[in-house]
Structures are given as C-alpha cells and as structure tokens.
N, C-alpha and C positions, 0 to 999 in steps of 0.2 A: 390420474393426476394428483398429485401431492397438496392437502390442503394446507396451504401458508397460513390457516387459521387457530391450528392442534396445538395440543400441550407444551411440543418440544420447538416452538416456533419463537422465540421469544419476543418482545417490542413489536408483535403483530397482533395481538390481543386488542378487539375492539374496535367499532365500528367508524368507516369514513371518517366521518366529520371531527375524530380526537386524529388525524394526523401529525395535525400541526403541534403538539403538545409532543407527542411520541418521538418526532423530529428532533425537537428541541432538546429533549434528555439523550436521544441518541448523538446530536449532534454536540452534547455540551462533553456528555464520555469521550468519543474521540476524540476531541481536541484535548482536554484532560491529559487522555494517555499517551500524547507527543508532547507532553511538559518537560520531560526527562529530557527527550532526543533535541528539543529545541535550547536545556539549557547544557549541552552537550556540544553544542554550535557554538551557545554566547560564551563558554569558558575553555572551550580547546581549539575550534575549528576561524571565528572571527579574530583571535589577539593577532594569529598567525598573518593575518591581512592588514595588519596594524589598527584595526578599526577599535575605538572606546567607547562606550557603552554608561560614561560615570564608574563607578568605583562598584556595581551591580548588574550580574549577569541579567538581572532582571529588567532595566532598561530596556534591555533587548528581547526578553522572552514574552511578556506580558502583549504588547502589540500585536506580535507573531499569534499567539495564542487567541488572541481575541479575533483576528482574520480568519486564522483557519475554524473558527468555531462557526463562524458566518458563514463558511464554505461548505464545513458537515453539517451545518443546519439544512441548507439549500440542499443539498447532496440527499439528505437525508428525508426530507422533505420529496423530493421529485422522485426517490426508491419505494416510498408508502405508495402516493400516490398511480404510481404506475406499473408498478409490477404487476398486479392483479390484472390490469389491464392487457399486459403482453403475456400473462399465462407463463410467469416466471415462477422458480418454487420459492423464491424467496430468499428467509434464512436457511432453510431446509430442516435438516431431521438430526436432533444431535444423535440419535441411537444408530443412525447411518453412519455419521460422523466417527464413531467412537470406533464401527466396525471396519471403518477405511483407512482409517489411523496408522494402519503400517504399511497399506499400499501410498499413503499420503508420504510418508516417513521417508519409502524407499524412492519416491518420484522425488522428491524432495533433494537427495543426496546426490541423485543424476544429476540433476539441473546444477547443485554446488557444485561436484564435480565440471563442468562443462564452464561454468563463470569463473572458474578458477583458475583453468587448463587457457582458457581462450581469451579471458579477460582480468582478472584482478591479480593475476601475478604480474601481468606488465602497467597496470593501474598503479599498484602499490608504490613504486618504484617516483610514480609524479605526482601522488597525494597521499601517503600514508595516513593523514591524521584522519583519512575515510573510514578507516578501519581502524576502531578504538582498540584499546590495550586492557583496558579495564573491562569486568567483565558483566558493570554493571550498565557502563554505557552501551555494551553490546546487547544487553537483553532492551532499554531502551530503542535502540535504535530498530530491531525485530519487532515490537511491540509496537512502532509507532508502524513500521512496513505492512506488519500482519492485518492489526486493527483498524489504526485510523487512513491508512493508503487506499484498504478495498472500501470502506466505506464510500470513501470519495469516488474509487477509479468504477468498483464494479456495482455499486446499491445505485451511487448517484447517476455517474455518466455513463456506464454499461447500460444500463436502464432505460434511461433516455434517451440514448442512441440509438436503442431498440423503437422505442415509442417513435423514432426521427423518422427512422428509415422501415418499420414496418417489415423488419427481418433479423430474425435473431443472428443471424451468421454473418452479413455487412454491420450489425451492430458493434458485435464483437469488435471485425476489424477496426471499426470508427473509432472505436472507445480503445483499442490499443495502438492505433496510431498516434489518439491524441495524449496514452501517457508515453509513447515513445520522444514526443516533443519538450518531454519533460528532461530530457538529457541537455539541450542547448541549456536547459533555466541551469541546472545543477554543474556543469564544467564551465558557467559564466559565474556560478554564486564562490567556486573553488578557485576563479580566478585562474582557469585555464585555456590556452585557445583554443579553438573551432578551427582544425585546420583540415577536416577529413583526412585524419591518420586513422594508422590500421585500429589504434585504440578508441577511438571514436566511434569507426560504423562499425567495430563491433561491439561497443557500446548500445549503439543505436536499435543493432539486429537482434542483440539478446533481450531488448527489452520489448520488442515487439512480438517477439516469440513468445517469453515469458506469459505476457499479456493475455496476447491468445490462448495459453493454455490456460491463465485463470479463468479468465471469461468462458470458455469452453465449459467449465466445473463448477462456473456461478449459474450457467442459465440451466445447465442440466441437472445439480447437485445442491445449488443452494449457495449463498453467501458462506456459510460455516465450513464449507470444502475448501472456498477459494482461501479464505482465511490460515486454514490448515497447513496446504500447502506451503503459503507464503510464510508463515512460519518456520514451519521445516526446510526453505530456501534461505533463511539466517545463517545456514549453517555455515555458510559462506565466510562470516565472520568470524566465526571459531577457528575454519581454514586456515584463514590469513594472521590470526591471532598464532596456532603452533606451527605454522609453515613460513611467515616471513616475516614477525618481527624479533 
C-alpha cells in the first residue's frame, strides 16, 4: 500500500489534528487558480447575457471566488480527513506521475478526440464563447478543470462518497453522477435550454464517463493522475481553437 505520508506526497505532511490548516491553504490555492477562468466569464462569457457587473469584471469575480474557496475549503477539509480512512493513496507518487505522463498524454487525446467527434463540434455551433479564442483564456480555463475541478470532484466528494457508501467502486459512480448534474447548472448559466437534444445527453453521457475514468485513477493512482489526465483532456480547446473558429 502506498504511504500518502512520503516525500512525494505533498499537503500530506503531518499529523491529524493540522488538517484544518492544510485545508485552508489547499483550499485558498484552488480557488486562486480559477481567478483567471472566473474573470474569463465576468468579461467575455456574462456581457453576452447582457448582465452589468459596474464598470469591473470584478464585481462579479470576487463573490465567485470567495464561495468557491468555502467549497475547496470543505472539499478539502473532508479529502484530509478521510482518505486515510478509506485506504485511498491520496495525492499519490509524483515519480509515478512523471512516468505515466505519456500514457496520461495519449489517454488524454482519445477522450479529446471522442468530445470533439461527438460533442463540441456541434456545441460550438450554440455557444462558441465556451471555447476561448485566446490562448490565455484557454490555459485558464484547463487550469481551473485540472486543479481546482478535481479537488472539488475527486479529493472532496470522490472521497466522501467513498466514506458514504463504504465502496470504492459505487463511490466512484456517486461522485460522477453527481458532477454529471453539473451539466443542467452550466447549459442554465449559458442560457440554454434543457430539451433532451442529442447535444445534451451527450453532454450528460460524456461527462459521466469522463468521471469515471478519473475517479477510477484517483482511488487507484492518486489525485496527481486524476489531475494529469484532465489536463491533457484541455486539449479539447486547442481542437476547437484550429478546427472551428
């Protein structure tokens, strides 16, 4: 069994009772690192809805920012606490990491392929501004996916769901059903309808799948895989960057 306590483990150094501190910095980084993609929303994605914010995208970022820190706090908070408990490895091994890197790479460019072929070429078409132009928004928006998405989906609530239900494998699903629910929030925040079109549940299907594959590579591989992957699932927006705008 892999000890989530070694060198290459990081923000797991140290005993119980400094969780809540460890929480809090891990929790105040990820929200940090979705500053870009949230003010990516306040100046390209909300004008488009007519919504005003004052005369600063900031109005609108700073709120955002401050919730979702309360969310990776807690997330982050209930990943300390209970991993150990379910005999999770954790963050995992970065010297594993480094050496899976290009089977991370090549899983990676399947999955783009497959959300491109089946889903965001006919996306594109009803929300372009999903898919920035700019290639700084682009690295934002991977950055907020990679980082502060799995902290939430797979440290906080993979974990938990494990701790719920007392099985790593109905965990999984719990925890990627419940970010597959996250499609209704995101085609209601773009201001599109819910009509169960073909873009929708396959919206819905690929993100449940997705899911399960992270979580499949969180409980066996470590947070730092799940991370990886989704990373290299950005590529998605590069796609759509030389292939449809």
């Amino acid at each position: 069994m892999y000890d989530a306590g070694n060198g290459n483990n990081l923000f797991l150094r140290g005993h119980f009772k400094t969780a809540p501190a460890r929480a809090f910095w891990l929790g105040l980084i990820s929200a940090v690192a979705a500053v870009p993609y949230f003010y990516y929303l306040a100046a390209k994605v909300m004008p488009l809805s007519g919504a005003v914010y004052g005369k600063s995208a900031w109005f609108l970022i700073l709120p955002q920012v401050m919730l979702l820190f309360l969310l990776c706090f807690l997330c982050s908070l209930g990943g300390y606490l209970f991993f150990r408990r379910q005999k999770l490895p954790g963050f995992g091994s970065l010297s594993r990491l480094a050496k899976d890197i290009p089977i991370l790479a090549a899983c990676g460019l399947v999955l783009t392929g497959a959300s491109y072929f089946l889903f965001d070429r006919y996306f594109f078409t009803l929300s372009p501004v999903s898919y920035p132009e700019n290639f700084f928004y682009i690295m934002a928006v991977v950055i907020k996916a990679a980082f502060t998405e799995e902290i939430i989906l797979r440290w906080g609530i993979t974990t938990l769901a494990i701790a719920l239900v007392k099985n790593r494998k109905w965990g999984v699903i719990l925890a990627s059903g419940a970010a597959s629910l996250l499609t209704f929030k995101y085609f209601k925040f773009i201001q599109i309808e819910i009509n169960w079109s073909y873009i929708f549940i396959v919206r819905f299907g690929l993100t449940f799948l997705f899911n399960l594959i992270l979580g499949y590579l969180f409980v066996t591989r470590g947070l730092f895989h799940s991370m990886g992957l989704k990373f290299f699932m950005g590529a998605r927006y590069i796609a759509a960057l030389a292939l449809l705008h």
